[in-house]
N, CA and C of each residue as an Amber inpcrd file, in Angstrom:
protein
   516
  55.1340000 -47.6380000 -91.9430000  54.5310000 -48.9470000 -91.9560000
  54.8270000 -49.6880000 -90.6550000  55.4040000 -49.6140000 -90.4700000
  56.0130000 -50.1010000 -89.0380000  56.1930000 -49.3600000 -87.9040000
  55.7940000 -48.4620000 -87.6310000  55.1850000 -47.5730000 -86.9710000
  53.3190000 -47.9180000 -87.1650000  52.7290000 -48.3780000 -88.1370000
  51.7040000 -48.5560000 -88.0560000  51.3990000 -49.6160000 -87.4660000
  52.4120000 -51.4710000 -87.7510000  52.2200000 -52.3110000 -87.3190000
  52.4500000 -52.8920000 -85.9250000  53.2110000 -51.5480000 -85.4420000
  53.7410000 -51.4060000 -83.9310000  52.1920000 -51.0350000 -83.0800000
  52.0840000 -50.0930000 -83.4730000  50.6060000 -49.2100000 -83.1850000
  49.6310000 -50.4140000 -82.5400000  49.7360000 -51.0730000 -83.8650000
  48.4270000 -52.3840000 -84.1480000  48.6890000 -53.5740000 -82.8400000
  50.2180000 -53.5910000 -82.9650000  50.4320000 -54.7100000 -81.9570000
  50.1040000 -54.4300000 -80.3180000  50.5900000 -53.0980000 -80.2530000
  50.2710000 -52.5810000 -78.8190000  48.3600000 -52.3080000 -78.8350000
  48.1880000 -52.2170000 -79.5630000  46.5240000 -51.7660000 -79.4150000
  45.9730000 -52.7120000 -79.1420000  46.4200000 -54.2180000 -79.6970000
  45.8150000 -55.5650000 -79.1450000  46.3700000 -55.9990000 -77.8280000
  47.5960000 -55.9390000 -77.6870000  47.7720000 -56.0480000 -75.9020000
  46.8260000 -55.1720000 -75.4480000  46.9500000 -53.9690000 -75.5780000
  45.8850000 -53.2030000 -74.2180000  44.8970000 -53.8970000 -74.5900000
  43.8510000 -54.4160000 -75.5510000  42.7140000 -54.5850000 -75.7430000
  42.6530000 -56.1370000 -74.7420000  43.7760000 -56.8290000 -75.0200000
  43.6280000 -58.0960000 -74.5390000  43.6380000 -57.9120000 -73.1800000
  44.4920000 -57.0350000 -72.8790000  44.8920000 -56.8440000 -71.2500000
  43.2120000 -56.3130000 -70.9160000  43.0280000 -55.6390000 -71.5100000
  41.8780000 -54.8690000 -70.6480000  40.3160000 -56.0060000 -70.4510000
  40.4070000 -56.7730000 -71.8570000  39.3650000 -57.7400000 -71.2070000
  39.7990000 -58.5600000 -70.5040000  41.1890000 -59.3010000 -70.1390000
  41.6140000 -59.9350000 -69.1970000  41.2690000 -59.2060000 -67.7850000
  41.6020000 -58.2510000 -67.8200000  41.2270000 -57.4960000 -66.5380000
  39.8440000 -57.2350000 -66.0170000  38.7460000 -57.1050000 -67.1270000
  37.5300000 -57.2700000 -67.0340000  36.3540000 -58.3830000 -66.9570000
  37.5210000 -59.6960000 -67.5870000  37.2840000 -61.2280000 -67.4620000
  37.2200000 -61.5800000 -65.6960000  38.4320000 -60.9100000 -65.5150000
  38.8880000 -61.2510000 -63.8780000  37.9070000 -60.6700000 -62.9170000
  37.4050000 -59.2880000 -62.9900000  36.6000000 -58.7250000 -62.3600000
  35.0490000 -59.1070000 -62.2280000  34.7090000 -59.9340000 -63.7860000
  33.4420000 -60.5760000 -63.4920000  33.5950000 -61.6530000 -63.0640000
  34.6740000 -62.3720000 -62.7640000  34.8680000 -63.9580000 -61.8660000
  34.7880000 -63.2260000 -60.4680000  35.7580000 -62.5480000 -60.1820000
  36.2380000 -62.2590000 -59.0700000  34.9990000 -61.6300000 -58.3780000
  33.4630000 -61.0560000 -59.3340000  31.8420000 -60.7310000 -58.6580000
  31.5430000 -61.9380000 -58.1240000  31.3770000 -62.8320000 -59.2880000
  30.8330000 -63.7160000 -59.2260000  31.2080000 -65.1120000 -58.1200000
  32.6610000 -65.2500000 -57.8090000  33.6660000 -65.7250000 -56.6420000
  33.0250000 -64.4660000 -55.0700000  32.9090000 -63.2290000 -55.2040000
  31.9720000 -62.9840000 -54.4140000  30.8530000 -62.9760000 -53.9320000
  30.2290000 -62.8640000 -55.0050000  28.8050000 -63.5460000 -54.6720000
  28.3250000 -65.0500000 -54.4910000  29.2510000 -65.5520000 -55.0560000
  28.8410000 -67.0240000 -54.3380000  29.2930000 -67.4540000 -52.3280000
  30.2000000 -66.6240000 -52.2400000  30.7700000 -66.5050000 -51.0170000
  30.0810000 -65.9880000 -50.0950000  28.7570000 -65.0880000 -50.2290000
  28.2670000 -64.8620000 -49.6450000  26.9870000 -65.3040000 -49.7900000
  26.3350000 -66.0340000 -50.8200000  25.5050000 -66.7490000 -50.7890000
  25.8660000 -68.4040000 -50.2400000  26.8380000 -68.4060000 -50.1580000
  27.3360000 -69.5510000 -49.2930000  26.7400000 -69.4140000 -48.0130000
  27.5650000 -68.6640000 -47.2690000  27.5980000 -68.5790000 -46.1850000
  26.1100000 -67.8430000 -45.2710000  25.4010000 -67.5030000 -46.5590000
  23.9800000 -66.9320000 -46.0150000  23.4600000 -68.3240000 -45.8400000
  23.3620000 -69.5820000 -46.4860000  23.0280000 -70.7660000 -46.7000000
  23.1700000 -70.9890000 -45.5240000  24.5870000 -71.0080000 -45.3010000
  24.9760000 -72.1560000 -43.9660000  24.1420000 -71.2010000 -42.5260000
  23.8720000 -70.0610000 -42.8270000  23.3250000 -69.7110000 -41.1030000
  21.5290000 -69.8840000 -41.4820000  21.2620000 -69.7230000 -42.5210000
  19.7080000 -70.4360000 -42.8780000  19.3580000 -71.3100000 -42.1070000
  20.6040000 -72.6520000 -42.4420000  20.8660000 -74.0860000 -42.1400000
  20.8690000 -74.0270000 -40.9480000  21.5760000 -73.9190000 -40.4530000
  22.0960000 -73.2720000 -38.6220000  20.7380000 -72.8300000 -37.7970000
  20.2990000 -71.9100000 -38.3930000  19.1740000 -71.5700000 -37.8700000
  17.6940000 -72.1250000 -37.7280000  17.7420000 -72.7980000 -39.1400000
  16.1680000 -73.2590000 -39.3560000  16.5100000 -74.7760000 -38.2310000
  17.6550000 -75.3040000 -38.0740000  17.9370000 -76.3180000 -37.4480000
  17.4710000 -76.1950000 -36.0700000  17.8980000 -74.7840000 -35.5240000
  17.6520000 -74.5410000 -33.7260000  16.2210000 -74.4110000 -33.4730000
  15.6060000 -73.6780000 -35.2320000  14.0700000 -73.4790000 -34.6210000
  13.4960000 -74.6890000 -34.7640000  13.6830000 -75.7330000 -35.4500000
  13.3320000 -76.7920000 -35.5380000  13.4900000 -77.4190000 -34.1740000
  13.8630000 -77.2230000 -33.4250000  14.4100000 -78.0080000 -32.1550000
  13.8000000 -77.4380000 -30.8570000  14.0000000 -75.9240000 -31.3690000
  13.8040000 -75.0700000 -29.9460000  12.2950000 -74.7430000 -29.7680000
  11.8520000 -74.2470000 -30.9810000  10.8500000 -72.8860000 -31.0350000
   9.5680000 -73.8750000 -29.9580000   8.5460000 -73.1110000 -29.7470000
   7.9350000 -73.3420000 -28.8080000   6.4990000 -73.3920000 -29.7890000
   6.3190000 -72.3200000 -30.3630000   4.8160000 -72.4660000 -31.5450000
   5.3970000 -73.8200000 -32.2810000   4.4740000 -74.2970000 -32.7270000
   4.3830000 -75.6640000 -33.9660000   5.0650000 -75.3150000 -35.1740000
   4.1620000 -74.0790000 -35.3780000   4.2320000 -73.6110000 -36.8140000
   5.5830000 -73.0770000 -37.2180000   6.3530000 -72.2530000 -36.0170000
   7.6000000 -72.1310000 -36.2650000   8.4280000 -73.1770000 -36.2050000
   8.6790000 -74.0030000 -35.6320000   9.3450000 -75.2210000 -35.8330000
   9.2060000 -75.8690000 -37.1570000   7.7080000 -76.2780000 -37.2670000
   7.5630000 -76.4060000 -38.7490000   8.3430000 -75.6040000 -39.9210000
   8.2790000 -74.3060000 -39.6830000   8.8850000 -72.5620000 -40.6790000
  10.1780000 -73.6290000 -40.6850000  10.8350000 -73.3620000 -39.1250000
  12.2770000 -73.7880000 -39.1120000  13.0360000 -75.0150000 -39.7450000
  11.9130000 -75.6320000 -39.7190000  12.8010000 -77.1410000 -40.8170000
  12.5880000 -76.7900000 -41.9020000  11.7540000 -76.4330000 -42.5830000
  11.9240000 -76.1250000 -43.7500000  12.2960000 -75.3650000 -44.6940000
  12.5720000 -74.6000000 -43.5530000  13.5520000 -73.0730000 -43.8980000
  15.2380000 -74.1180000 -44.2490000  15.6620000 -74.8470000 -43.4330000
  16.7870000 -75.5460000 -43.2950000  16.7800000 -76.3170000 -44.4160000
  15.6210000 -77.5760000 -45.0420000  15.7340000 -78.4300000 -45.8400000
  15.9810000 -77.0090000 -47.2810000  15.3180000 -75.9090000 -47.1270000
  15.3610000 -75.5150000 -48.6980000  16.8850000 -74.8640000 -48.8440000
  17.3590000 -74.4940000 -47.8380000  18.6400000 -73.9720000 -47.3390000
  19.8540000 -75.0660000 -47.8180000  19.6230000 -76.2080000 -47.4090000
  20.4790000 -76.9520000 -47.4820000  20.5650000 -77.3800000 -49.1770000
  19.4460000 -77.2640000 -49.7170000  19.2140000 -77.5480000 -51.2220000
  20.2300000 -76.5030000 -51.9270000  20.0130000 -75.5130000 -51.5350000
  20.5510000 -74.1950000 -52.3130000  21.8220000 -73.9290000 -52.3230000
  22.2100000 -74.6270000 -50.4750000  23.7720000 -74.6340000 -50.4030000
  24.3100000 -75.5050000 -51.4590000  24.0770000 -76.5890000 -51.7520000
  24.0170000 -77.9370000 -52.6950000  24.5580000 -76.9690000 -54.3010000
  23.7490000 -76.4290000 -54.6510000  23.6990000 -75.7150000 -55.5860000
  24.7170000 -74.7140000 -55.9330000  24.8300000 -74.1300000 -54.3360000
  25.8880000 -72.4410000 -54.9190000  27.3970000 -73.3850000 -55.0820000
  27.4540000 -74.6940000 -54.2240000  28.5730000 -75.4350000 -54.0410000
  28.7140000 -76.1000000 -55.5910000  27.9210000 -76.1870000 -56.3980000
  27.8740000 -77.0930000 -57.3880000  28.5190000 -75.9470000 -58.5110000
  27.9610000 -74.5880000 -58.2050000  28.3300000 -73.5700000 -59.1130000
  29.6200000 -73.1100000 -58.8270000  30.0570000 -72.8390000 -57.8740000
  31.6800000 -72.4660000 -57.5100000  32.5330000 -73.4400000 -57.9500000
  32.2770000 -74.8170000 -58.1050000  32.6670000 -76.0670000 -58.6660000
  33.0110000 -75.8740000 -60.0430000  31.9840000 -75.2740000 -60.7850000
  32.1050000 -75.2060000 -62.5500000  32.7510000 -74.1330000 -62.3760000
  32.6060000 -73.1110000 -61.5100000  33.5590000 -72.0780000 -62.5660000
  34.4580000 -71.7440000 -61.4670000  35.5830000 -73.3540000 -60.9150000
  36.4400000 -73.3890000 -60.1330000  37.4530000 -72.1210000 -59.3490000
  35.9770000 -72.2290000 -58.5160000  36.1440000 -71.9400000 -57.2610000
  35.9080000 -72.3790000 -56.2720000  36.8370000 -71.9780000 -54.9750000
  36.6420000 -72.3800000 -54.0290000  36.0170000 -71.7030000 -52.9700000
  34.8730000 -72.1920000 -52.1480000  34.1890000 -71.5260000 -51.2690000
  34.8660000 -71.7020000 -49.8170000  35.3730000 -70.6140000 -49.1570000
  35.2920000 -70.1150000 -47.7190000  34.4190000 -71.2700000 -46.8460000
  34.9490000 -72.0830000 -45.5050000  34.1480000 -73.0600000 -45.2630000
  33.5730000 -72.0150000 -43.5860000  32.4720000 -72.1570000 -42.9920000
  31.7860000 -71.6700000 -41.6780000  31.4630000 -70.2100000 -41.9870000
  31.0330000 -69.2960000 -41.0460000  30.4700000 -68.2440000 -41.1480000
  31.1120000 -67.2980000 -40.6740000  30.7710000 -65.8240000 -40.6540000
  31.5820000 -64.6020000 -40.4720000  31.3050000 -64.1440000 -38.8340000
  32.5360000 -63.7460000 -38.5450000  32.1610000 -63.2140000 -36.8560000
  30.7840000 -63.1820000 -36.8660000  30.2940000 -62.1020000 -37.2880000
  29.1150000 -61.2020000 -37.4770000  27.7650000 -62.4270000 -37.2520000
  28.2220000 -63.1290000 -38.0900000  27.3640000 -64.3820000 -38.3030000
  26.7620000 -65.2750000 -37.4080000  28.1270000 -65.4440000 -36.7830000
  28.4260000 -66.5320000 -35.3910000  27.5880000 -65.9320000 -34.2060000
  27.7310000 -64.5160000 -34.0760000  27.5400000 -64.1460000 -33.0300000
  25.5220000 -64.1750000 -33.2030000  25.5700000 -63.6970000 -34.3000000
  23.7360000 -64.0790000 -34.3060000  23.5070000 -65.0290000 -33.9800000
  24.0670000 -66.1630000 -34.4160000  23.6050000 -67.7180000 -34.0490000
  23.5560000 -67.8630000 -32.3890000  24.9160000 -67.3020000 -31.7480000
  24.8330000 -67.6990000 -30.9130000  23.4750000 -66.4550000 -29.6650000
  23.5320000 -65.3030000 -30.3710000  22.5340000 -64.5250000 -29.4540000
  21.4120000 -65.4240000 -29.7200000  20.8610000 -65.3340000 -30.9610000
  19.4390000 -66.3680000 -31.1740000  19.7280000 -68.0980000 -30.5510000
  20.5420000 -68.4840000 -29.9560000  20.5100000 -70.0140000 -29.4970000
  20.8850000 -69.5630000 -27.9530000  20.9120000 -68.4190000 -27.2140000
  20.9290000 -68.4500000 -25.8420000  18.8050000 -67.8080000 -25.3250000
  18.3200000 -67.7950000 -26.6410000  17.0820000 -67.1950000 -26.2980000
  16.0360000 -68.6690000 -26.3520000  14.9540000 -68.4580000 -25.6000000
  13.8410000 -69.8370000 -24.8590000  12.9670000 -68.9900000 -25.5640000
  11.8930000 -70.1270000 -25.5930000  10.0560000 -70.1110000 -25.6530000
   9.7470000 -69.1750000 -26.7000000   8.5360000 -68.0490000 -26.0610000
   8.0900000 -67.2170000 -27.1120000   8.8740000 -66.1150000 -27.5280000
  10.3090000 -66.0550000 -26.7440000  11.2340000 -64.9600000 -27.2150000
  12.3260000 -65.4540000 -28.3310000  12.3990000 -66.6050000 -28.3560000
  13.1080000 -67.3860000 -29.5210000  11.9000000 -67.2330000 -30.5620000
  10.9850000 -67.6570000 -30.4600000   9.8450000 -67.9800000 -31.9230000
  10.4470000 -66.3690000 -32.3730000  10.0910000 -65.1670000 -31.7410000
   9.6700000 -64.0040000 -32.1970000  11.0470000 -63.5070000 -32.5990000
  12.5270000 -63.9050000 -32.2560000  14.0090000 -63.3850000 -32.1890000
  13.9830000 -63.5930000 -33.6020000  13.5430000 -65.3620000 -34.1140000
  13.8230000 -65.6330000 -35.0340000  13.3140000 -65.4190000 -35.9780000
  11.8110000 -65.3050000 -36.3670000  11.3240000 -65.0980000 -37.1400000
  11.7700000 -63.2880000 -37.5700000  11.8170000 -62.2570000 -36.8040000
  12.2920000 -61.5330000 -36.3800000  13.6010000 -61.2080000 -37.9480000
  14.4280000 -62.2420000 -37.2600000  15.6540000 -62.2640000 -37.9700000
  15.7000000 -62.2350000 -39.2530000  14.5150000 -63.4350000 -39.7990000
  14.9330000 -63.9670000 -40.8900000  13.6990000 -62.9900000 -41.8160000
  12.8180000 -62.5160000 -41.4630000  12.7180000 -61.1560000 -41.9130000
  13.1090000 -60.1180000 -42.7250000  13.9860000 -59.8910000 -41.6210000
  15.3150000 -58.7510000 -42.0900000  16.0240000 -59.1590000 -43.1500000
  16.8930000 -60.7120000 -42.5320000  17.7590000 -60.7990000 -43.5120000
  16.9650000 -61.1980000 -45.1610000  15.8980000 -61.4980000 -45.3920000
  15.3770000 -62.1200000 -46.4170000  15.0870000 -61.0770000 -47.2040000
  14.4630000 -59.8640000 -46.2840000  14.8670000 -58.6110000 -46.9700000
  15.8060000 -57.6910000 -47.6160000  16.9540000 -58.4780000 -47.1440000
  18.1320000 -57.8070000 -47.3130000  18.3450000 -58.5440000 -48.8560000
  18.4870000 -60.1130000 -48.2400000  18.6840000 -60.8520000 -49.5910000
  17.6680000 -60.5760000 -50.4680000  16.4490000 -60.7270000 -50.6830000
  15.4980000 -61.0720000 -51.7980000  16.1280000 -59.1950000 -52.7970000
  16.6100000 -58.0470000 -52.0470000  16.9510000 -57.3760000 -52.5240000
  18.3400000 -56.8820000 -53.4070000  19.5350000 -57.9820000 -52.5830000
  20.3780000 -58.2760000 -53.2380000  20.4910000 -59.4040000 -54.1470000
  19.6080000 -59.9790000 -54.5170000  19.7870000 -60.9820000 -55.6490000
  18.6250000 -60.7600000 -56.4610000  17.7040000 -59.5670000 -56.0450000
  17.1880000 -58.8280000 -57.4360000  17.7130000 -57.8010000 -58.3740000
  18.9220000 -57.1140000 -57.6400000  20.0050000 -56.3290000 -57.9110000
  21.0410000 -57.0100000 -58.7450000  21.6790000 -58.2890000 -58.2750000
  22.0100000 -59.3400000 -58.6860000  21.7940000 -60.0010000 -60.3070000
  20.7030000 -59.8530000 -60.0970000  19.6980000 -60.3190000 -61.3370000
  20.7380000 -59.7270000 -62.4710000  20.1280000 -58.6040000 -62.4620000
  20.7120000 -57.5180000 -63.4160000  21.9550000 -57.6370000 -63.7220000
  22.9060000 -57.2450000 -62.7280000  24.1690000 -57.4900000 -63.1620000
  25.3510000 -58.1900000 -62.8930000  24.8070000 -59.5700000 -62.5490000
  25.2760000 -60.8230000 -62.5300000  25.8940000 -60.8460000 -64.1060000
  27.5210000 -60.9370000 -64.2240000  27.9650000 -61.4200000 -65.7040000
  28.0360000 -63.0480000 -65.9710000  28.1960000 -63.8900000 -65.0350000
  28.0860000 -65.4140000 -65.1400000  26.7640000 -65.5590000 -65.1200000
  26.1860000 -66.3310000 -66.3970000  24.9400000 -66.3550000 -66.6800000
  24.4880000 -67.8800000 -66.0510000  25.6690000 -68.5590000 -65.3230000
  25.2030000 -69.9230000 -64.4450000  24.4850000 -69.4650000 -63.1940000
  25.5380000 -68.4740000 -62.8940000  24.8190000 -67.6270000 -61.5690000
  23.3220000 -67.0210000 -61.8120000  23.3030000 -66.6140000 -62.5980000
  22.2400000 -65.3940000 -62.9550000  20.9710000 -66.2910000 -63.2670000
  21.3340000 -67.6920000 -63.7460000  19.9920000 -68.2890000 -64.0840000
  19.5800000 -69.4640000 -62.6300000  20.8700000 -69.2970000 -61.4880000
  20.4340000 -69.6020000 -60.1600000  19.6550000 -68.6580000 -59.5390000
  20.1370000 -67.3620000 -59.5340000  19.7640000 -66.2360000 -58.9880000
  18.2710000 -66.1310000 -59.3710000  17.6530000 -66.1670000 -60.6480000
  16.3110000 -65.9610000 -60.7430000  15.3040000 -67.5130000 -60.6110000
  15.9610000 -68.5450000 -60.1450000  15.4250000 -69.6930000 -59.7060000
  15.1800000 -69.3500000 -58.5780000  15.7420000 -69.0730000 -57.8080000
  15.7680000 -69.1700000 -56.5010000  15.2100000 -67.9360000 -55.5910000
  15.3380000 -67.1120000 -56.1090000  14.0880000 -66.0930000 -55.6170000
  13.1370000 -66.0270000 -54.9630000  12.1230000 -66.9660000 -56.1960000
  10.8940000 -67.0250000 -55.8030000  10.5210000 -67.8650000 -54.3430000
  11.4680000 -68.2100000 -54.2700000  11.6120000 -69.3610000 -53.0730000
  12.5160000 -68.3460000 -51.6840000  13.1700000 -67.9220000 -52.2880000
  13.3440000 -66.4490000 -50.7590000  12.1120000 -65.8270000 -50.6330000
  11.6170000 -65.2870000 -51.5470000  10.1570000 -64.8850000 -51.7750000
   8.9870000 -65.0600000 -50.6010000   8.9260000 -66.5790000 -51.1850000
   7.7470000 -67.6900000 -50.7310000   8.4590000 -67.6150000 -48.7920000
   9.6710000 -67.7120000 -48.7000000  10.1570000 -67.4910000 -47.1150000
   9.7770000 -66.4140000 -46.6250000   9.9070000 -65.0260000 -47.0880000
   9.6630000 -63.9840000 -46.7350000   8.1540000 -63.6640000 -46.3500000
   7.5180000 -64.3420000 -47.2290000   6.2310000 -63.9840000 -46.9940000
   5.2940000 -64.8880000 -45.7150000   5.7930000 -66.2660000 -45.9780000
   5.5400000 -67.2940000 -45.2130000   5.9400000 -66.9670000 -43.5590000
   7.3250000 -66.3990000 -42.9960000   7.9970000 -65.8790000 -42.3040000
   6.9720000 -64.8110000 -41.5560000   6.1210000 -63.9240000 -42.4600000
   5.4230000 -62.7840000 -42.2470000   4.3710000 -63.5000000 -41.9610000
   3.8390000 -64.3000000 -42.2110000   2.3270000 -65.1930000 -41.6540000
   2.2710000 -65.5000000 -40.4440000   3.5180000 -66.8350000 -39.9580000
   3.7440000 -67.0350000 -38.3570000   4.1790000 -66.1170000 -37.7830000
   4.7100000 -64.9570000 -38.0470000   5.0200000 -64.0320000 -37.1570000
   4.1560000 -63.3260000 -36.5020000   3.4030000 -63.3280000 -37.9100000
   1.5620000 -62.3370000 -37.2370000   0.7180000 -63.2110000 -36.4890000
   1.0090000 -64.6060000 -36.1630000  -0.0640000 -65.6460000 -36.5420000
   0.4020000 -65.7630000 -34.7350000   1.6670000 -65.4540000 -34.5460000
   2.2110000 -65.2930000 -32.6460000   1.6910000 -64.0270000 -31.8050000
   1.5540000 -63.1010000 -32.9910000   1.2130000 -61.9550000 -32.2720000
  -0.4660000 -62.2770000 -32.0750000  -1.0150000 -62.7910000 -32.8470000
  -2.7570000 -62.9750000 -32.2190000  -2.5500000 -63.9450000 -31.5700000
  -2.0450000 -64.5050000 -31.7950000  -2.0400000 -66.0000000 -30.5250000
  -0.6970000 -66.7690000 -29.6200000  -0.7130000 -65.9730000 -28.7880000
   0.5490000 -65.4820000 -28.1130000   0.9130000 -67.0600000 -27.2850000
C-alpha cells in the first residue's frame, strides 16, 4: 500500500515537473517570438522612415511611410503582448540588423528606391513564411490570434512592395 502511494506521489511530481517544463518551453517560444517580431518591427520602422525621406520615386516614399506607420502599429502591439504575458522585450536591433540599415542609408536616388524595395521583399518573404508556420504552432493563443491578424497586412506589403518595384523597372 505504500509502496503504491509512494508510486502515486512520485508519478505526480514527474507529471507536474514535466508540464512545468513544457509550460516553460511554450513561454520561453513565445518570449522568442515576440523578440523577434520586435525587432523585425523596429528595422520596418527604421527603414520605411529613410525611404520616406530618401527614396527618389514618389511612390516609394509613399510605400516607405506607410510601411513605417503600419510597423509602428504592430510594434505597439507585440509590446502590448510581451506586457500580458510579462515579458520583457530586448530594446534596438541585431548586428546583422544594424548593418542593413546602415548599407541601405549610405545608398542615393534610384539605387536606394531599388536596395529597398529589394530588401523588404526578401524579408517579407521570409516573415509572411514564418508567421504562417507560426500560425500553427504558436501555443499562446494571444500570440496566435496576433499572428493571424496581422498577416494579411505583411501580405498586402509584400504584394504592394512587388507593384513599385515593377512600376521602377518600366519607369526608370
Amino acid at each position: 500500500m505504500w509502496k503504491f502511494l509512494a508510486v502515486g506521489v512520485a508519478m505526480c511530481g514527474i507529471v507536474g515537473f514535466v508540464s512545468s517544463v513544457f509550460a516553460q518551453a511554450a513561454k520561453s517560444d513565445a518570449h522568442s517570438f515576440l523578440e523577434k517580431a520586435a525587432e523585425g518591427q523596429q528595422i520596418e520602422i527604421s527603414l520605411g522612415q529613410l525611404a520616406a525621406k530618401r527614396a527618389v520615386n514618389e511612390r516609394v516614399k509613399e510605400f516607405g511611410a506607410q510601411m513605417a506607420e503600419d510597423h509602428k502599429r504592430a510594434g505597439q502591439q507585440v509590446e502590448e503582448l510581451a506586457m500580458k504575458g510579462g515579458m520583457k522585450l530586448s530594446p534596438g536591433l541585431s548586428e546583422e540588423r544594424m548593418l542593413k540599415v546602415n548599407r541601405l542609408s549610405q545608398l542615393f536616388g534610384h539605387a536606394f528606391d531599388r536596395a529597398y524595395l529589394s530588401y523588404i521583399l526578401e524579408d517579407h518573404e521570409t516573415i509572411v513564411e514564418e508567421f504562417q508556420r507560426r500560425a500553427k504552432t504558436m501555443q499562446d493563443e494571444d500570440i496566435k490570434q496576433w499572428i493571424a491578424s496581422i498577416l494579411p497586412t505583411l501580405q498586402t506589403h509584400q504584394d504592394k512592395a512587388r507593384v513599385v518595384k515593377y512600376s521602377l523597372q518600366t519607369n526608370p
